[in-house]
N, C-alpha and C positions, 0 to 999 in steps of 0.2 A: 573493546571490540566484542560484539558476540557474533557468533555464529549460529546461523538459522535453518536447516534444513526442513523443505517442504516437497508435498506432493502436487503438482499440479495436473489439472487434467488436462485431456489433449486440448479441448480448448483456450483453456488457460496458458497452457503450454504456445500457443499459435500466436495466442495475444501479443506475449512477451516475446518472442520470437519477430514478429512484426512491428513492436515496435523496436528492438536492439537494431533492424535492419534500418528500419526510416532513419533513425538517430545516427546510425554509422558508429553503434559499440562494438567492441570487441567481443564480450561472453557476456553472456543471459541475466548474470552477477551483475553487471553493470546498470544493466537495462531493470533489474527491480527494484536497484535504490536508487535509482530517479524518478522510478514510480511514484516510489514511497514519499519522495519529499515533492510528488504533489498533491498529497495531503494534507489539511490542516486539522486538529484535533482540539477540540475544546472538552476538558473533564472537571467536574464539579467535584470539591469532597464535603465527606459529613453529609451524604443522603442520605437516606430510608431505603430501603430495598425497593421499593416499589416506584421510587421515581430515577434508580440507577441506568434503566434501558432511556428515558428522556434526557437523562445527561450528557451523554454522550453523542458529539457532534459528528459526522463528518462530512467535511465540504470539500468540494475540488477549488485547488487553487488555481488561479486563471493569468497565474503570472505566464 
């Protein structure tokens, strides 16, 4: 398990906030790790530096 502490801003803050309410979570904690797995992440190893920021995917998942 690790433990993550972040600063969010009031925006961000509102985000997550609105969605733990639509979802019907308990605390805020809930609601960003389900954020989080609707993401999917593809990472390439063994590049160059210069094509490190092109390796890196991130797509919403639409499950």
């Amino acid at each position: 398990m690790t433990k993550i502490q972040i600063d969010l801003s009031e925006k961000e803050d509102k985000i997550v906030e609105i969605f733990k309410l639509v979802n019907n979570f308990k605390t805020k904690e809930e609601a960003i790790k389900k954020m989080i797995l609707k993401f999917n992440v593809n990472v390439a190893v063994n590049l160059r530096e210069k094509d490190y920021k092109q390796a890196i995917k991130f797509t919403e998942d639409k499950k």
